[in-house]
PABARO-751898 format. One record per residue: x, y, z of N, C-alpha, C in turn; residue in one letter. Coordinates in steps of 0.05 Angstrom, whole numbers. Each point is the difference from the previous one (the first is absolute). Layout:
REM PABARO-751898
<r n_east="X" n_north="Y" n_up="Z" ca_east="X" ca_north="Y" ca_up="Z" c_east="X" c_north="Y" c_up="Z" code="a"/>
...
//
This chain:
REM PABARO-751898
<r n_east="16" n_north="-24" n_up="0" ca_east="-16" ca_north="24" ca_up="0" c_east="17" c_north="25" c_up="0" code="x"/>
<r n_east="18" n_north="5" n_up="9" ca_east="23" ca_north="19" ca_up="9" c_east="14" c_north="11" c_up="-34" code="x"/>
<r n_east="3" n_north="-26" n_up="-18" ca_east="7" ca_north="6" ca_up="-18" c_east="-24" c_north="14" c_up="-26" code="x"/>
<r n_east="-31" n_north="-15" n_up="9" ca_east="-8" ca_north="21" ca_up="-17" c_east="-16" c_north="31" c_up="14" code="x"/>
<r n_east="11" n_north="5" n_up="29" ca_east="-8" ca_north="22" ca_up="4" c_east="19" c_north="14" c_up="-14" code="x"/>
<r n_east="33" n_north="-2" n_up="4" ca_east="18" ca_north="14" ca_up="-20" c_east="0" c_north="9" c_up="-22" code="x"/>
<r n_east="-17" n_north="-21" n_up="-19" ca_east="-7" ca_north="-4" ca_up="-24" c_east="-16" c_north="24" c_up="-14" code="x"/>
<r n_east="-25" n_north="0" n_up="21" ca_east="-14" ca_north="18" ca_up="-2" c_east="3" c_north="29" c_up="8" code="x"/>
<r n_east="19" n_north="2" n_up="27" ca_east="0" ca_north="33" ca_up="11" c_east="20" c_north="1" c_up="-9" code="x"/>
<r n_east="17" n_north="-13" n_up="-25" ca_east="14" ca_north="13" ca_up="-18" c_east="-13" c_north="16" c_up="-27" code="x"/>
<r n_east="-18" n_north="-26" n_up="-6" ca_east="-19" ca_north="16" ca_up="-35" c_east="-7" c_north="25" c_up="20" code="x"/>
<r n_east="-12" n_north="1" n_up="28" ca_east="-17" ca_north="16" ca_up="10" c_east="13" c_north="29" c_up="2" code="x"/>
<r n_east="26" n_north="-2" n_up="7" ca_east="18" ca_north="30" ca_up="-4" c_east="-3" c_north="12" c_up="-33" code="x"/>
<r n_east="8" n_north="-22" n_up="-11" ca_east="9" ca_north="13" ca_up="-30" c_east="-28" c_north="12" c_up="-7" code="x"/>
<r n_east="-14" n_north="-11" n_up="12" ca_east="-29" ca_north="9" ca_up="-15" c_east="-2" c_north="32" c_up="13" code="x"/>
<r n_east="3" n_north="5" n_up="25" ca_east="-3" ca_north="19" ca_up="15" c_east="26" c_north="26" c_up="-11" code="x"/>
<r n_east="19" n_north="-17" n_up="2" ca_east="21" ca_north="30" ca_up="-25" c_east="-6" c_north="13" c_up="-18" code="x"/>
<r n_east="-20" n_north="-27" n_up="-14" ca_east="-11" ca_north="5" ca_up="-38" c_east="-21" c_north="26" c_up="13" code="x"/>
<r n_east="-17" n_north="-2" n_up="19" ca_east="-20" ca_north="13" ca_up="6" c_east="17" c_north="24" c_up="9" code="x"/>
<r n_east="18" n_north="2" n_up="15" ca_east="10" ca_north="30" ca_up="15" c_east="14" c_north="20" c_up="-24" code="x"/>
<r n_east="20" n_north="-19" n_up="-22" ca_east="10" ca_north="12" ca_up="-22" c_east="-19" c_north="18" c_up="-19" code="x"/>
<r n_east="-30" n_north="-23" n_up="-2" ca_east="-16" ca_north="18" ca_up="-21" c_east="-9" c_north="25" c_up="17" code="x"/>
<r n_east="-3" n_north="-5" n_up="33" ca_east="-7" ca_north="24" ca_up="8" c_east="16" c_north="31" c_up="-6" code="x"/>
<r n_east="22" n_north="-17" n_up="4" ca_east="29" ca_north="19" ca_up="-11" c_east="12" c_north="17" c_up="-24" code="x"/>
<r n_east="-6" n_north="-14" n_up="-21" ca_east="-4" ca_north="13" ca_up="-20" c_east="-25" c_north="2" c_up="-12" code="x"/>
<r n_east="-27" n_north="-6" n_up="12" ca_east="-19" ca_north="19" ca_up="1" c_east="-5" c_north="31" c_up="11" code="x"/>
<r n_east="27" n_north="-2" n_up="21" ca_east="-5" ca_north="27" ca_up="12" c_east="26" c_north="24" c_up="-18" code="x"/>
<r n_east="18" n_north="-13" n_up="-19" ca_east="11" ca_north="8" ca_up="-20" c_east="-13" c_north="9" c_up="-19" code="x"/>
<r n_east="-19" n_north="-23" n_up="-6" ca_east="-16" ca_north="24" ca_up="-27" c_east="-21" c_north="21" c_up="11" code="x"/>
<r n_east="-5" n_north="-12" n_up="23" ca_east="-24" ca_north="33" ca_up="9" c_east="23" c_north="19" c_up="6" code="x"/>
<r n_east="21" n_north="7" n_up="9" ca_east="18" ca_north="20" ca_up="4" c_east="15" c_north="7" c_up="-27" code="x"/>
<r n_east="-6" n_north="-10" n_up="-18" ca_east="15" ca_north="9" ca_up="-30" c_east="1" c_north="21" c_up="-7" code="x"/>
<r n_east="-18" n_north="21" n_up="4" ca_east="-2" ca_north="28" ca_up="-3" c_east="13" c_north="21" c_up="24" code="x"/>
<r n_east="3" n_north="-18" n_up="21" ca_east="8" ca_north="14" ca_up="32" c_east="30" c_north="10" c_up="-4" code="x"/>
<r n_east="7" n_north="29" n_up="-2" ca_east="27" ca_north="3" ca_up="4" c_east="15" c_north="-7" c_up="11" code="x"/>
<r n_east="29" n_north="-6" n_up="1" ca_east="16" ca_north="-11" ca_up="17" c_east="2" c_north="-27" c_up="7" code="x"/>
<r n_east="-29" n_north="-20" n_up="-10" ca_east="-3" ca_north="-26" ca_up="15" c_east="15" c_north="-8" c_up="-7" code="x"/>
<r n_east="25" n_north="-32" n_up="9" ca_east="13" ca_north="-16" ca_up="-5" c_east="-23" c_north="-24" c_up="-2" code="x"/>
<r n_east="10" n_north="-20" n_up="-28" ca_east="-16" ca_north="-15" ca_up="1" c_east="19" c_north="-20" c_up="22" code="x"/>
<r n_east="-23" n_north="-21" n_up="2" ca_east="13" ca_north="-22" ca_up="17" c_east="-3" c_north="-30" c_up="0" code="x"/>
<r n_east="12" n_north="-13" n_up="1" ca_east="-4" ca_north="-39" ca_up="-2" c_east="12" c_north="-6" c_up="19" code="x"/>
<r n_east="-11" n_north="-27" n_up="1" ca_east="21" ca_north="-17" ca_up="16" c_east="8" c_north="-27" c_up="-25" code="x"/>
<r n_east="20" n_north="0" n_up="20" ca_east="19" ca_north="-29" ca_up="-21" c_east="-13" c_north="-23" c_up="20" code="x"/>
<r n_east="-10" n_north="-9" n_up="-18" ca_east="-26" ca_north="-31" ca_up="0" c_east="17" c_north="-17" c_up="12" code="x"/>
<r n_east="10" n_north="-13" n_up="-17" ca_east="16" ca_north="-19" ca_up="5" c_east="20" c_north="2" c_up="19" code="x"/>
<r n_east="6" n_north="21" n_up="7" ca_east="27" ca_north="6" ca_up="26" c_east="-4" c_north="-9" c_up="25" code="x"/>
<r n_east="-32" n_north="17" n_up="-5" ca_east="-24" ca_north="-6" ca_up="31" c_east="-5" c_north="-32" c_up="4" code="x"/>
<r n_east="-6" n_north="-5" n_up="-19" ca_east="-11" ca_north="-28" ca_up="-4" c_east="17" c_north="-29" c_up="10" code="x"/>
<r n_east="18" n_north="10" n_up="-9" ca_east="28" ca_north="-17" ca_up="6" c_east="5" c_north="4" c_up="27" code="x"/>
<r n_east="0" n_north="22" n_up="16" ca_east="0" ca_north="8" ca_up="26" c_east="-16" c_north="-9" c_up="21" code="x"/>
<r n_east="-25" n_north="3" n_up="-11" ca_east="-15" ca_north="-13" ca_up="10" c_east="-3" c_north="-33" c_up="9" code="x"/>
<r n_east="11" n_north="-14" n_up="-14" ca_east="5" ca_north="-29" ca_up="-6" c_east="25" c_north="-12" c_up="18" code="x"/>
<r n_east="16" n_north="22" n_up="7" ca_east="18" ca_north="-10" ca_up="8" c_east="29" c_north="8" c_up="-19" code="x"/>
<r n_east="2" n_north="6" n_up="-22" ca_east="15" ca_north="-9" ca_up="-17" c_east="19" c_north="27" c_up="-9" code="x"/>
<r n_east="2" n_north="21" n_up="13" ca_east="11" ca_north="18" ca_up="-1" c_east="27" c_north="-1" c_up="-15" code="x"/>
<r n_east="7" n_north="6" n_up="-15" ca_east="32" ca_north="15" ca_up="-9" c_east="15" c_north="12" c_up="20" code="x"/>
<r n_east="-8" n_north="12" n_up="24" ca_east="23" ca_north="12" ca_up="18" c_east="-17" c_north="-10" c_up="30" code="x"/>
<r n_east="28" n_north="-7" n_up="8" ca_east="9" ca_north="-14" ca_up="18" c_east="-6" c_north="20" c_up="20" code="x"/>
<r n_east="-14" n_north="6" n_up="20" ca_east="0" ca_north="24" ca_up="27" c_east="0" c_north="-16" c_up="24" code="x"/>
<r n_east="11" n_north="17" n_up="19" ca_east="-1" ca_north="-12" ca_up="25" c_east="-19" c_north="12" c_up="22" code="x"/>
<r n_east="-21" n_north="17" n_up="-13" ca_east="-23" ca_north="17" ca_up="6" c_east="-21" c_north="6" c_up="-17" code="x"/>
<r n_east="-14" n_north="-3" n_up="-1" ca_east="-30" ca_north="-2" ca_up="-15" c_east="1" c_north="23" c_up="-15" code="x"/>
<r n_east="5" n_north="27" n_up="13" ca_east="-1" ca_north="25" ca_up="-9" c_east="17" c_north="6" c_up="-14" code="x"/>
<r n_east="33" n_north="-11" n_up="6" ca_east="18" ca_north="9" ca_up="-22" c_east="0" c_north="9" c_up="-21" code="x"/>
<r n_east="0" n_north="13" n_up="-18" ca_east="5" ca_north="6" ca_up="-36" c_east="-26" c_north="0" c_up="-2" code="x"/>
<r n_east="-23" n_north="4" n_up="14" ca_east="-30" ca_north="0" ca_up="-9" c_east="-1" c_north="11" c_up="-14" code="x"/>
<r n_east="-17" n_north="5" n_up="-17" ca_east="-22" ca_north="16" ca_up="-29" c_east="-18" c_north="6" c_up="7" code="x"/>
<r n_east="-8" n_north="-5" n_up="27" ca_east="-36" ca_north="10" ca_up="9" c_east="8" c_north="34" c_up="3" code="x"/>
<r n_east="-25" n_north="11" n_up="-11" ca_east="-11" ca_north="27" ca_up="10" c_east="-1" c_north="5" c_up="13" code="x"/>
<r n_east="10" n_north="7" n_up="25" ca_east="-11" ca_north="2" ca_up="26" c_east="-31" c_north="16" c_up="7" code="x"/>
<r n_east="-12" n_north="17" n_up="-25" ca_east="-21" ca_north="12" ca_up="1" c_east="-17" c_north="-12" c_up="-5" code="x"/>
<r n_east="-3" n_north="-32" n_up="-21" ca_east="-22" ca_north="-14" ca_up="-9" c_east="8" c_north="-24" c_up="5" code="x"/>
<r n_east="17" n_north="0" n_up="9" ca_east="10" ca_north="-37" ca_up="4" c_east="1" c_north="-29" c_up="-20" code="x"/>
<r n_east="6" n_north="27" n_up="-21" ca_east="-1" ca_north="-17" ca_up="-22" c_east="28" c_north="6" c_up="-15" code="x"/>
<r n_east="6" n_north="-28" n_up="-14" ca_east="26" ca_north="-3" ca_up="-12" c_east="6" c_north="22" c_up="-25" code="x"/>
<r n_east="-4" n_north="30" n_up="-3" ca_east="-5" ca_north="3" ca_up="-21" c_east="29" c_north="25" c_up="-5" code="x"/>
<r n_east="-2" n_north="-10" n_up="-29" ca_east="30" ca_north="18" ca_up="-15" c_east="-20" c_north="15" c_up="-13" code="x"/>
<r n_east="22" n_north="21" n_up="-13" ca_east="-7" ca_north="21" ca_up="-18" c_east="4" c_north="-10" c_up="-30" code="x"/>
<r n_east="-18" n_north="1" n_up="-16" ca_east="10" ca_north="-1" ca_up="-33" c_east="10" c_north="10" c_up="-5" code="x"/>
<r n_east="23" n_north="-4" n_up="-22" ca_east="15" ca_north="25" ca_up="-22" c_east="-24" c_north="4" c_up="-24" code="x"/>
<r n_east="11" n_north="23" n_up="-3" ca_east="-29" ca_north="12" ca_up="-18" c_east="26" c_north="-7" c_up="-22" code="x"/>
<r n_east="-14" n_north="-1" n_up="-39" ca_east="14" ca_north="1" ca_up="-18" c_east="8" c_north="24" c_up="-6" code="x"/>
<r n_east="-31" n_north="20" n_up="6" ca_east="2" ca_north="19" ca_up="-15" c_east="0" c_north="25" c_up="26" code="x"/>
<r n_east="10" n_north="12" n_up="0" ca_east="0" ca_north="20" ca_up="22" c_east="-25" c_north="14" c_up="-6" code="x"/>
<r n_east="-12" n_north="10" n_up="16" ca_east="-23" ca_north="19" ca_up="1" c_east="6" c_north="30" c_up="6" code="x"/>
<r n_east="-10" n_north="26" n_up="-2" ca_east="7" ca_north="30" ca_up="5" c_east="-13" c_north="1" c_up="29" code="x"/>
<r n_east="-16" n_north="-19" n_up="6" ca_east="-8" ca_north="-3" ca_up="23" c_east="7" c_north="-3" c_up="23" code="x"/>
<r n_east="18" n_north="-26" n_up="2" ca_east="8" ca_north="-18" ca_up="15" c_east="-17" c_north="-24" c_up="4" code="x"/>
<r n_east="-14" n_north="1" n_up="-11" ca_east="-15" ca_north="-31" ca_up="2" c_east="11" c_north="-19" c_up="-24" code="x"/>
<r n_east="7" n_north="-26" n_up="16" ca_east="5" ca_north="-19" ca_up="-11" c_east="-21" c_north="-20" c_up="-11" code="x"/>
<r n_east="-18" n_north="-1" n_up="4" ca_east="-21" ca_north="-20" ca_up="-11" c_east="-2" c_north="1" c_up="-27" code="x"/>
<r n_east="4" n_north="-15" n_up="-21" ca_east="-16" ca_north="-10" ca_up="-20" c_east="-7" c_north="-21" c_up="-2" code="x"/>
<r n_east="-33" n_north="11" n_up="-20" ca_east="-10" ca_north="-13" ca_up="0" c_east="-1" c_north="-21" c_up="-11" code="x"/>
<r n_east="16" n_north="1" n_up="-26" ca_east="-7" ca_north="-28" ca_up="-20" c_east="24" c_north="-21" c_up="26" code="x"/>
<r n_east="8" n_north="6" n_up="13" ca_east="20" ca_north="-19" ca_up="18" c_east="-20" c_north="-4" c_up="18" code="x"/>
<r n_east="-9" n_north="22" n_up="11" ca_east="-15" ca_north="-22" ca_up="26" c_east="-28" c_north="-10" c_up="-5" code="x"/>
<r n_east="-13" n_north="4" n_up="-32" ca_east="-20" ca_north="-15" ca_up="-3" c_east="4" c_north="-37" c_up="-11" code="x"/>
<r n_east="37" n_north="4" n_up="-11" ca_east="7" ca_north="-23" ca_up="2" c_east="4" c_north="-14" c_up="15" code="x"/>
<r n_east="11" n_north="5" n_up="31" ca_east="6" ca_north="-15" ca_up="16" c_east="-26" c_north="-6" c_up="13" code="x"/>
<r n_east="-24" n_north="20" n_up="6" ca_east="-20" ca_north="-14" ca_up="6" c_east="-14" c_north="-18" c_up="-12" code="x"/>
<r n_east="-3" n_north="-4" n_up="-22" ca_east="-10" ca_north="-18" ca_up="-24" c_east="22" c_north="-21" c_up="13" code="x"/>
<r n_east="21" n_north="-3" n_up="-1" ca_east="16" ca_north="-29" ca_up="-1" c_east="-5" c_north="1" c_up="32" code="x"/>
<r n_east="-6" n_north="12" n_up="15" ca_east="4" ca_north="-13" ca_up="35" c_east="-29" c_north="-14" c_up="0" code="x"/>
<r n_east="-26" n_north="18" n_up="-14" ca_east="-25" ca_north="-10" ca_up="3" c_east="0" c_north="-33" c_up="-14" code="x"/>
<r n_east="12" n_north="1" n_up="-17" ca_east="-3" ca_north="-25" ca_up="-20" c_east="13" c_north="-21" c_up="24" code="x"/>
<r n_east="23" n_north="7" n_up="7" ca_east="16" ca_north="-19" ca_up="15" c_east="-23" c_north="-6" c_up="32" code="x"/>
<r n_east="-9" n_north="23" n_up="3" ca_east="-16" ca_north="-6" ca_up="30" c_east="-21" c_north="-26" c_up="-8" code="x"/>
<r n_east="-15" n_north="7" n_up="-21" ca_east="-27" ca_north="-27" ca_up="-15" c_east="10" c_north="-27" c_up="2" code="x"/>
<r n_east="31" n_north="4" n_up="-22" ca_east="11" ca_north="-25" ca_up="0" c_east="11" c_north="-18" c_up="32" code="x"/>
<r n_east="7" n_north="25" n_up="14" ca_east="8" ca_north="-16" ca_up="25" c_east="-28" c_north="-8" c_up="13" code="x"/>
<r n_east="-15" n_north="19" n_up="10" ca_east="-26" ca_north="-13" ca_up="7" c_east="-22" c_north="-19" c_up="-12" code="x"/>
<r n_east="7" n_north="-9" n_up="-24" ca_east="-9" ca_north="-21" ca_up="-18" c_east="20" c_north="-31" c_up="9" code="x"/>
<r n_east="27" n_north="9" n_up="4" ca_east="17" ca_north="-18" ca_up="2" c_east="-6" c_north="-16" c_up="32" code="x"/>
<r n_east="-6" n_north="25" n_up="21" ca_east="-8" ca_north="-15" ca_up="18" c_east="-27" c_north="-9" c_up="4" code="x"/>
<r n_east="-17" n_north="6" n_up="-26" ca_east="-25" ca_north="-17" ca_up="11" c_east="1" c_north="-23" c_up="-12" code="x"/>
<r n_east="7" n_north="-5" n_up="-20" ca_east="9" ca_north="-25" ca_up="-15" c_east="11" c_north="-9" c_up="22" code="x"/>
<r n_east="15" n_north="6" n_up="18" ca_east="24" ca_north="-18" ca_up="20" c_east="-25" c_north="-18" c_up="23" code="x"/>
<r n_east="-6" n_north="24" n_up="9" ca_east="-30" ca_north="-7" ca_up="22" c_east="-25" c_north="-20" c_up="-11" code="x"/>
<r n_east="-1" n_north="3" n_up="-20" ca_east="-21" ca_north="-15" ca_up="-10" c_east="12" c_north="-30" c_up="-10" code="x"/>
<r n_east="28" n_north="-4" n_up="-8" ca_east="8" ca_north="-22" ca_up="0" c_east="7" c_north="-14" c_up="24" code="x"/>
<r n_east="8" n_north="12" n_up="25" ca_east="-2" ca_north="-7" ca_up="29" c_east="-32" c_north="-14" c_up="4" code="x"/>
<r n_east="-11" n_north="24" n_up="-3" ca_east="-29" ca_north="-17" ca_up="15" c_east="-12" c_north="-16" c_up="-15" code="x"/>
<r n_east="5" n_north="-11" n_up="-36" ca_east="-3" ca_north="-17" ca_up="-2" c_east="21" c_north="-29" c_up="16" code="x"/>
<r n_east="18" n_north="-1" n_up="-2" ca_east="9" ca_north="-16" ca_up="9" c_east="-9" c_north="-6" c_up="26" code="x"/>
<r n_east="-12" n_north="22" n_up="21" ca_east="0" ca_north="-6" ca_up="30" c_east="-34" c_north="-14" c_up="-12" code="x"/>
<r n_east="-12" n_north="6" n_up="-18" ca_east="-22" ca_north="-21" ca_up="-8" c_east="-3" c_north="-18" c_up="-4" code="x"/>
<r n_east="25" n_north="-10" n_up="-7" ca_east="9" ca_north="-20" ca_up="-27" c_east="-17" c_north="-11" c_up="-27" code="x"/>
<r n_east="7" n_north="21" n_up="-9" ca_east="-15" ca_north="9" ca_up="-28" c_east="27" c_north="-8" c_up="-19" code="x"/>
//
């Protein structure tokens, strides 16, 4: 049992990133017109890996080398813009309507992936 609670409150994070990221660069394209905004992401996979256990750097303190915000408590960097703005706002849009398009697509497929997973569990706990 231990191994498929893992199983699951692993799909169950990734699902919850997919959800915090689109919030994230949802709040990129409503600020696209806002002077000065920096857009913002987080690196998916960095978190993800972290999460799991599986980190790239070695700390001997939780907090070390963190990336959290300390204002939102969220892992989040700044984008490089391509194109500089007269503004200072970094957001574009044909970029962050792509990344939401590919995070949304990826959120379906992961939450498709785990219901296929669940539904072949409880057949089996049927024995179907």
């Amino acid at each position: 049992m231990k191994v498929l609670k893992e199983y699951l409150d692993f799909r169950s994070t990734a699902l919850q990133l997919r959800e915090q990221r689109n919030n994230i660069i949802g709040s990129n394209i409503a600020n696209a017109a806002t002077p000065n905004y920096k857009a913002r992401d987080v690196d998916f996979e960095k978190i993800l890996k972290a999460q799991a256990g599986q980190s790239d750097l070695k700390r001997s303190y939780s907090e070390h080398f963190s990336d959290v915000d300390s204002a939102t408590g969220q892992k989040l960097k700044y984008r490089q813009s391509l194109n500089p703005s007269a503004d200072g706002n970094t957001v574009e849009m044909s970029v962050e309507q792509m990344e939401f398009a590919e995070n949304s697509m990826r959120y379906v497929t992961s939450l498709q992936f785990l219901n296929s997973r669940i539904s072949g569990l409880m057949s089996a706990i049927r024995g179907e």
